[in-house]
Every structure is written in structure tokens, then in C-alpha cells.
C-alpha positions as CSV (number, residue, x, y, z in Angstrom):
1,X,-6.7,-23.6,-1.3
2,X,-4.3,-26.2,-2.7
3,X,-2.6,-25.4,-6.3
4,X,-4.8,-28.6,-7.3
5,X,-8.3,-26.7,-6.2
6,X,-7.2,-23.9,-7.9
7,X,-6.8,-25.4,-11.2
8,X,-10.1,-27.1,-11.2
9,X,-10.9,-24.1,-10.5
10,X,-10.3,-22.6,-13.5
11,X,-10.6,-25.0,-15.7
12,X,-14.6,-24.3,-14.7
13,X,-14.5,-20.7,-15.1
14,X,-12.8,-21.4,-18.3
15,X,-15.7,-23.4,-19.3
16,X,-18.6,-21.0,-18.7
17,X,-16.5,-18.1,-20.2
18,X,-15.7,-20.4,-23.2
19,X,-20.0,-21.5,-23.3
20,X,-20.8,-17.8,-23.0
21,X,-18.4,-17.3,-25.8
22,X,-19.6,-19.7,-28.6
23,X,-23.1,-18.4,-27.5
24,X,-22.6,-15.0,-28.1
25,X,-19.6,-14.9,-30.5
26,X,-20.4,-13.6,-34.0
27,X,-17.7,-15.3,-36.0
28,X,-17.4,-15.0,-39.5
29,X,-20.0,-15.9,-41.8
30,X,-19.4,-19.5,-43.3
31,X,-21.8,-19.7,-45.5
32,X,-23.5,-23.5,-46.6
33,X,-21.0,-26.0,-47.9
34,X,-22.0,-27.4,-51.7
35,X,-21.2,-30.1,-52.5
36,X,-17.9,-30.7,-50.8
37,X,-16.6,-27.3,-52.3
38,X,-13.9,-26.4,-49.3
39,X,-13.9,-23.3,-46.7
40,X,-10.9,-20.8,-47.3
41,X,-9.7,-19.8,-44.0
42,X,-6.7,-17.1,-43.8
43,X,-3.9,-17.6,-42.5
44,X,-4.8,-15.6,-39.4
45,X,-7.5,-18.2,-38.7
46,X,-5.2,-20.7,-37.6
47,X,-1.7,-21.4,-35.7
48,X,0.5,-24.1,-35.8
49,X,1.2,-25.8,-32.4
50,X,4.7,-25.3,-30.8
51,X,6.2,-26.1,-27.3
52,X,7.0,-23.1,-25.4
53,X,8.3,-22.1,-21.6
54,X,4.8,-20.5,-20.3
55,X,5.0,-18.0,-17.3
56,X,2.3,-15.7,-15.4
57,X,3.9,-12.4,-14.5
58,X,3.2,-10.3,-11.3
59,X,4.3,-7.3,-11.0
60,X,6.4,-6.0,-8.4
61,X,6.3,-2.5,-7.2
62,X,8.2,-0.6,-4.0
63,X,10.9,1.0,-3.0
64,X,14.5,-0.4,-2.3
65,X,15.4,-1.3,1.4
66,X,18.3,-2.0,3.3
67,X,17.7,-5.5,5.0
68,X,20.1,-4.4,7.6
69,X,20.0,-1.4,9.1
70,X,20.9,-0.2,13.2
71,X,20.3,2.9,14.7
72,X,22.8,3.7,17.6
73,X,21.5,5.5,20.5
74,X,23.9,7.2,23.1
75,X,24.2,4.5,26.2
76,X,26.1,6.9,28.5
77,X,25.0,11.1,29.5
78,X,28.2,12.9,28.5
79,X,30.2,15.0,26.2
80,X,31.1,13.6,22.5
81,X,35.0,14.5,22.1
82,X,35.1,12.9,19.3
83,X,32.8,12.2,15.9
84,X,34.8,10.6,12.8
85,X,32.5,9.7,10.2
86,X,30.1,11.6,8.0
87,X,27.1,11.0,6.1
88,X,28.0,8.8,3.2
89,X,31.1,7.3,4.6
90,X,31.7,3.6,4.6
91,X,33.0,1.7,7.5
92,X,33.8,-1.6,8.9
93,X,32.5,-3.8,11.5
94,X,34.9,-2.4,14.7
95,X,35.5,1.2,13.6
96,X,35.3,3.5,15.7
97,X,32.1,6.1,15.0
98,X,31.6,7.9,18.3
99,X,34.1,9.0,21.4
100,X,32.9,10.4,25.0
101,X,34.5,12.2,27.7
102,X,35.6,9.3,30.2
103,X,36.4,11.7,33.1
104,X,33.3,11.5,34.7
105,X,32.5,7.8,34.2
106,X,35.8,6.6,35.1
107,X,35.2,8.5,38.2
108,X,31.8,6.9,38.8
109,X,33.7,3.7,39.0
110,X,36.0,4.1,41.2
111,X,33.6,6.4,43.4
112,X,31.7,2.6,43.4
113,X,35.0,0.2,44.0
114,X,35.9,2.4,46.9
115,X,32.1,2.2,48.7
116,X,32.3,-1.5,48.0
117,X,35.4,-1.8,49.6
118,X,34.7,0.0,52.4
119,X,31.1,-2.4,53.0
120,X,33.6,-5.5,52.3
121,X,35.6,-4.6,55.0
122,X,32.2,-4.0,57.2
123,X,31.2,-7.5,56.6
124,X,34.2,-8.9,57.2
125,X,34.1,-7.4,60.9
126,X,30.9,-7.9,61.5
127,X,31.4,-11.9,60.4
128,X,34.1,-12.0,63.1
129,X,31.8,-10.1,65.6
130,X,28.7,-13.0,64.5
131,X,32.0,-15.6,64.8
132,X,33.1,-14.5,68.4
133,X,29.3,-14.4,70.0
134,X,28.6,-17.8,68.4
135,X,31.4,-19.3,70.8
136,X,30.5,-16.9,73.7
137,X,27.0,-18.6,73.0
138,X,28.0,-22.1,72.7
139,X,29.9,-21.2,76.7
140,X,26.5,-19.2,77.5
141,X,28.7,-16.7,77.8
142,X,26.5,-14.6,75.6
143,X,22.6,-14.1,75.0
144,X,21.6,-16.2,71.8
145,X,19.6,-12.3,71.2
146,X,23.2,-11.4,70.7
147,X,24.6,-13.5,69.0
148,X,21.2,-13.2,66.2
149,X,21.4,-9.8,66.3
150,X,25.2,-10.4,65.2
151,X,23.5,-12.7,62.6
152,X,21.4,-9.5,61.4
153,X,24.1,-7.5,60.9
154,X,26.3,-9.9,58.7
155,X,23.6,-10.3,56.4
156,X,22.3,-6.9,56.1
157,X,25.8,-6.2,55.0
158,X,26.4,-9.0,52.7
159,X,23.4,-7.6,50.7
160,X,24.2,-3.9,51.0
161,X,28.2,-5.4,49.2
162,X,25.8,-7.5,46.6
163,X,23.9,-4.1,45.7
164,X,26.7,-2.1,45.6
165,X,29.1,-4.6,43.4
166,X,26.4,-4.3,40.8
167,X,26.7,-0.8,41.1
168,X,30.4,-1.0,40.1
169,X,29.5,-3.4,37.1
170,X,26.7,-0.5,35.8
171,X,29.6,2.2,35.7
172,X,32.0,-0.3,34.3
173,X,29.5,-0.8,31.6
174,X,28.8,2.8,31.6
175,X,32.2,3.1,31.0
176,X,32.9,0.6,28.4
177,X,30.0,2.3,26.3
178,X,32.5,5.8,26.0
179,X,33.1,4.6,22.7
180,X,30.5,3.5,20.0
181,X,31.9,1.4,17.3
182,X,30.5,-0.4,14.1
183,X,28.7,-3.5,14.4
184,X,29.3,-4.4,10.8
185,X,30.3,-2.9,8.0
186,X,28.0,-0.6,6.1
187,X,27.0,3.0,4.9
188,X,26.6,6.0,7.7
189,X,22.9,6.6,6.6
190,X,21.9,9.6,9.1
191,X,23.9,11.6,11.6
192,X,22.1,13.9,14.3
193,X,24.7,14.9,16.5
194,X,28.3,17.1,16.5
195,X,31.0,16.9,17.8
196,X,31.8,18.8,21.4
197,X,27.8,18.0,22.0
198,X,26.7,17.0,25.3
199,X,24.1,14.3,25.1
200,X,21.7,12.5,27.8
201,X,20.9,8.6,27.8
202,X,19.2,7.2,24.8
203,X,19.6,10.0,22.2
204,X,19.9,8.8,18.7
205,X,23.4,9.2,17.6
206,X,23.5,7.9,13.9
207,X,21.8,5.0,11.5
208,X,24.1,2.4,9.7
209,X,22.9,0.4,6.9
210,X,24.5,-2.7,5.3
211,X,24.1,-2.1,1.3
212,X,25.7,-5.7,0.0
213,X,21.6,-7.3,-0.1
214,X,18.6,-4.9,-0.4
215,X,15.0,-5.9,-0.4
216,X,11.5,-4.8,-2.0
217,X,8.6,-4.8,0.7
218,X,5.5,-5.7,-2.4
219,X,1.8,-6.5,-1.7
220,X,0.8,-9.6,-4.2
221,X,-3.0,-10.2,-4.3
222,X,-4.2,-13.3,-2.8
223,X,-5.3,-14.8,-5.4
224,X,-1.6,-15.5,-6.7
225,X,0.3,-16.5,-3.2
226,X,-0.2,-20.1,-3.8
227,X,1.7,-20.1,-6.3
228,X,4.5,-18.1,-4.6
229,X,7.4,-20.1,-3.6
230,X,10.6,-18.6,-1.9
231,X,13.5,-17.9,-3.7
232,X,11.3,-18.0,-7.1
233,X,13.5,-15.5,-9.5
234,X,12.0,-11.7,-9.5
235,X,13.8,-9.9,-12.5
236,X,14.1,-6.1,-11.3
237,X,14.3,-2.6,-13.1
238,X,15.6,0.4,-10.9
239,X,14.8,4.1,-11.5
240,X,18.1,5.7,-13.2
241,X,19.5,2.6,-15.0
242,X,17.5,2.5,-18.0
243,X,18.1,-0.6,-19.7
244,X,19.8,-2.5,-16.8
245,X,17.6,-5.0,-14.7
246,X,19.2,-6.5,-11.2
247,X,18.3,-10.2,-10.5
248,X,16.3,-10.8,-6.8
249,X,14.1,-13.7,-5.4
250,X,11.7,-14.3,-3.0
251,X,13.4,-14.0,0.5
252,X,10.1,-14.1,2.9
253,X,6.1,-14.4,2.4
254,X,3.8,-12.8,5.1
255,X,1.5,-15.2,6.9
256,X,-1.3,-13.0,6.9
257,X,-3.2,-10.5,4.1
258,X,-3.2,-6.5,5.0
259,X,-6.5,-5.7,6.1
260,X,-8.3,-3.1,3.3
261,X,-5.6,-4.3,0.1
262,X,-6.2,-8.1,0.8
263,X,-2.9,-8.4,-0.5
264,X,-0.2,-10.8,0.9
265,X,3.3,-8.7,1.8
266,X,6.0,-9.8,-0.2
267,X,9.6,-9.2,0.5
268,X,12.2,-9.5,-2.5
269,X,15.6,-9.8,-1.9
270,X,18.7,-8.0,-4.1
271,X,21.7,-8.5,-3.9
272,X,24.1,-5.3,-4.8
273,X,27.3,-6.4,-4.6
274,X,28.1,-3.9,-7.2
275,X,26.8,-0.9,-4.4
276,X,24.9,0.7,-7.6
277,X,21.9,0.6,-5.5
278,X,21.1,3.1,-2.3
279,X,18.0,2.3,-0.3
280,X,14.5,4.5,-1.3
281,X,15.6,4.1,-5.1
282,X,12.1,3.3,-7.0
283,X,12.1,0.3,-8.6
284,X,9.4,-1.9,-10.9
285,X,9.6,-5.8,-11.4
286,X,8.0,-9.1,-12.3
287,X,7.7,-11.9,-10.4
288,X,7.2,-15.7,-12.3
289,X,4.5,-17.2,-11.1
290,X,3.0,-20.9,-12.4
291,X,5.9,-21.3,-14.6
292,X,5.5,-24.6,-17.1
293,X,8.2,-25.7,-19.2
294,X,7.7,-27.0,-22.9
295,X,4.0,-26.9,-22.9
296,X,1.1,-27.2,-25.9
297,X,-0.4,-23.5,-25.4
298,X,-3.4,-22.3,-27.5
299,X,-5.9,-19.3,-27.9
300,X,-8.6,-19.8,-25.7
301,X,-11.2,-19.0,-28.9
302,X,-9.5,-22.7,-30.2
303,X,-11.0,-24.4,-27.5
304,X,-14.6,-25.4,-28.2
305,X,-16.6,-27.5,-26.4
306,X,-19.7,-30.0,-26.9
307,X,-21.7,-32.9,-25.2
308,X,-18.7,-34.9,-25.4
309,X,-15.8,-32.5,-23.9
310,X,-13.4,-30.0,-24.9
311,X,-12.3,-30.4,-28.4
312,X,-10.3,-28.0,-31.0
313,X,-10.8,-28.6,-35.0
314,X,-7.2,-29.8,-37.0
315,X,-6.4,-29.2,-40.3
316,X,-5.2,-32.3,-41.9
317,X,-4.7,-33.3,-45.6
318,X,-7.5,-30.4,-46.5
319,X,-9.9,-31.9,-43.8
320,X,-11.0,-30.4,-40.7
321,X,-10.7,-32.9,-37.8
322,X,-12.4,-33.2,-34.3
323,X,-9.5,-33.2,-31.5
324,X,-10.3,-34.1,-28.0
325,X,-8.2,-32.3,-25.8
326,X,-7.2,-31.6,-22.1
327,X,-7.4,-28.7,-20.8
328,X,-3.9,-27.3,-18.1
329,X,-3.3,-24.2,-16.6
330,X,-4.3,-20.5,-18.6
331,X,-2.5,-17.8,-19.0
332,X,-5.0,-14.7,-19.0
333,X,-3.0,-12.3,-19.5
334,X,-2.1,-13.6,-22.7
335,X,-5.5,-15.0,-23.5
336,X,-3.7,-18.8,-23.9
337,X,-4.8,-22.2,-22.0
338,X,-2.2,-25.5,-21.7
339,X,-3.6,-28.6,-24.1
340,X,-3.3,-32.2,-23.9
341,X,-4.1,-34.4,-26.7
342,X,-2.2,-31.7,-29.5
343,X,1.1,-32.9,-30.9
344,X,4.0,-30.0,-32.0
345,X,3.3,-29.2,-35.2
346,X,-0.5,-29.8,-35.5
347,X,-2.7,-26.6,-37.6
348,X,-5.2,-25.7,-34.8
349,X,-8.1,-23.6,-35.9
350,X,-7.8,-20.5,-33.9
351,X,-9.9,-17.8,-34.6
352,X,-13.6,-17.4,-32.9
353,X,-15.5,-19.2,-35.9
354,X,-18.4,-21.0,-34.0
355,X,-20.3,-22.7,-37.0
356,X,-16.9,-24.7,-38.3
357,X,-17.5,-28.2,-37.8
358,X,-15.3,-31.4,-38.3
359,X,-14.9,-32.9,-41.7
360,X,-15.2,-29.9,-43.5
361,X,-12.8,-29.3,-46.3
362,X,-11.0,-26.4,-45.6
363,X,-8.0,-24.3,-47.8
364,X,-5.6,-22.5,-46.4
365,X,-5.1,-18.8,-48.0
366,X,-1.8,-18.2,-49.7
367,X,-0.8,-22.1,-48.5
């Protein structure tokens, strides 16, 4: 639904609740008018029309997560020698986090080198031998049998060297995985092994988060994604600094609602350059939605409406006046609707007093 629908949208449902309203709404009893003798309204009856910056809030509620994060898994089977970072510690892209014993692995490669070298050598005798019957059979000297089964041979061996050079290349890499180093700079999150441990391929070593940008996975309710653009400002307060709020925005918007919540995920993004905040802390915040600078906002109970359209009553000079008006966007939370057709300044009838009608004289209490 476009941002358009949406508002017509409203606008109707503001209109039947605003019907259902006058219908029902009690008021305050007016009382006949005699002979011109005016209507004291307090001063609670009525506002005076300002501009203002008009927001919708929605609240955002999760727990802090590291954007980055890697878990490092053990790429080799062999003995850690040596473990130099801790829980907590802070490292840099490069460092140096885990050591293994190299014997074995170095041995693997040269175990590898040396059966390649010996099938190079093979091939390069049995390319002669291929070489030497090709001439013999060019002289039919020799069988072409022979000289194919020479053929054979060559490329038997050429693909036996092939298999056995990647074989070197796996224990080089093998090799060149003894030592696990940081892939950026972060935090040492989680550490399951020790030092002098002998591990197999694949076990979980450690977890490294990046804590410079954090982010808030929030469910936001479909009705309100429309209006949800990235990077719009989410202002955030974090559990243990009372007081404080940390500045985020919209970083990404999922493409689909969660099945069950119909909500739409949300993912707020925080910067914490500071590193005040650790990933898991609780935290509470509001997103701006359908912000509107320098508007005409009013009570929805000043809006009234007739065969004509909407209209709200003005007091001028003593008089009640009739006021057409346009009606924008609504803020229910805080029961007030954008106007047209009301100028800065203007006395606006406010309070839910159905049987006030235009030129009426009216006074204003204590004015």
C-alpha cells in the first residue's frame, strides 16, 4: 500500500470515528442563546493554533548485537602449543590467537613432495619410452599395440602426478593453517579450548566480535513499515546508563513479515565508538516514523464535520466562525490530526461541545 492509500485511508476512519463521536458525545450543556447574550467557554475549551515538528514514535525493543562477529574453528588435527589471548582481550586484525604443533604437518608435506617427485620422474621415463616406440613405429620397427600401450602408460602417470601435486597443496594449506590469526580487530567473545589440547578438524576454537557498530534485531508491526525509511534516526536507551541515550538508524528492513507476530524485522544500527556497549545489553528505543515539520496540529474533538465537509469553529472578535479545513496526517497517540485552512495564531474550539454552532457569541473565561 503506498504512503498516499494509507492516508486516504485514514482520513476515512477518522471520519466515521469523528461521526460516531458527535453522535454519541455528551458535551456540555449549552443551554438556548437569548437574545444574543454570549456563551462563556473556559479556557480549557479552546487552544490557540501553533506550528510544531509532529512525529509518530515506535518503539524499539531487543537486545544489543555485534554486527560482526566470526567463530574460528580448528582447520588442521593437532596439538595447540600455543593460546595467547583470553576472554575479554582486545586484538587486532593479524594477531596471533592460536599456535599448533607443525611437526607432523610439515612432515605431511614433504612425505607428499617426495611421492610427487618420485611419479615426475616415472613420467618422464615413460614419455621417453612413448617417444622411442613412436619412431620404432614410424620404421615399423614396433607394433602400433606398443607404442599405445606406451601411450597408456604416460597418461596414467601424468594423472597419478596431477592427483598427487594437489596432495602437496592440501598439506601446504594444512600447514599454513598451524597458526590462526585475527581477521580484524575486535573483542575475544568465547574461548573453548587450552592450551597443550589436542584437537581434530573443525572444533570451535574461539568467537571474535567487532564492538565499534552494534545493532538491535526489532519486530515493527506492518502497519507502520511504509513509513520506515533506512537510516531514519532511532534514539536509544541502554540498561545501566540511566539518563544517557546512544544515537542509531535504520541499517536494514526485512522483505518479508514473521509468520505468527506479523511484524516486519527491523535491524538498528549503533555505533559505539565509545566501547560503553557489550553485545546482549538490554536496551529500549523509539523510532520516528511520519515525521512533519512545522505543521497546524489540532485535537481531533475540534474537528467537526457537516454536509459541507470538515470544518472547526474560530473565535474571532467575540464571534464563533465556521472554518473549512483540510484534514493531513493523525497522530493517535497523541489524539491530534494535521489541518489545512487554520492560520498560526487562530482560537480553535477544542473541547467535545457538539451543539456549538457558528455565529454564536462566545466569551472567553478569565480573557
Amino acid at each position: 500500500m503506498t504512503i498516499s492509500a494509507q492516508c486516504n485511508l485514514q482520513k476515512l476512519a477518522f471520519a466515521t470515528s469523528l461521526a460516531v463521536t458527535i453522535v454519541l458525545s455528551q458535551g456540555r450543556a449549552i443551554g438556548q442563546v437569548k437574545h444574543g447574550s454570549p456563551i462563556e467557554l473556559a479556557k480549557a475549551d479552546v487552544s490557540t493554533a501553533v506550528r510544531q515538528d509532529m512525529a509518530n514514535d515506535v518503539r524499539i525493543v531487543g537486545s544489543l548485537t555485534p554486527i560482526r562477529r566470526s567463530t574460528l574453528t580448528s582447520r588442521v588435527s593437532s596439538t595447540i602449543i600455543e593460546l595467547p589471548v583470553q576472554i575479554g582481550d582486545v586484538v587486532n586484525a593479524g594477531d596471533l590467537l592460536v599456535r599448533f604443533e607443525r611437526g607432523a604437518l610439515e612432515s605431511a608435506v614433504t612425505g607428499r613432495k617426495a611421492e610427487a617427485d618420485a611419479l615426475r620422474a616415472q613420467t618422464d621415463l615413460a614419455e621417453a619410452v612413448l617417444e622411442r616406440n613412436t619412431r620404432l613405429s614410424e620404421r615399423r620397427a614396433a607394433s602400433e599395440a606398443t607404442r599405445l600401450a606406451a601411450l597408456a602408460d604416460v597418461l596414467d602417470l601424468r594423472a597419478q602426478l596431477r592427483s598427487k601435486q594437489a596432495e602437496v597443496s592440501d598439506a601446504e594449506r594444512s600447514l599454513s593453517h598451524a597458526e590462526v590469526r585475527a581477521e580484524f580487530g575486535g573483542v575475544i567473545a568465547a574461548r573453548s579450548v587450552e592450551e597443550g589440547q589436542t584437537v581434530p578438524l573443525n572444533t570451535q576454537l574461539m568467537t571474535i566480535v567487532e564492538l565499534n557498530r552494534l545493532e538491535v534485531d526489532a519486530g515493527v508491526p506492518t502497519s507502520r513499515i511504509p513509513l520506515i525509511r533506512l537510516k531514519q534516526p532511532v534514539e536509544l536507551t541502554v540498561e545501566g546508563f540511566p539518563g544517557r541515550t546512544f544515537s542509531g538508524e535504520v541499517a536494514r528492513i526485512s522483505p518479508t513479515a514473521e509468520a505468527g507476530s506479523r511484524a516486519v524485522r527491523v535491524f538498528i544500527a549503533v555505533d559505539n565508538e565509545e566501547g560503553l556497549l557489550r553485545g546482549g545489553m538490554f536496551t529500549i528505543g523509539d523510532l520516528r516514523v511520519d515525521d512533519q515539520k512545522d505543521v497546524i496540529a489540532l485535537p481531533a474533538a475540534s474537528i467537526r464535520h457537516d454536509a459541507d465537509g470538515f470544518f472547526v469553529l474560530k473565535v474571532k472578535a467575540g464571534v464563533l466562525q465556521r472554518r473549512p479545513v483540510g484534514l493531513g496526517r493523525s497522530w493517535s497517540d497523541r489524539d491530534l490530526v494535521q489541518v489545512s485552512g487554520v492560520s498560526e495564531g487562530d482560537v480553535i474550539v477544542t473541547a467535545p461541545l457538539p451543539d456549538l454552532v457558528a455565529n454564536t457569541p462566545v466569551i472567553i473565561e478569565g480573557i
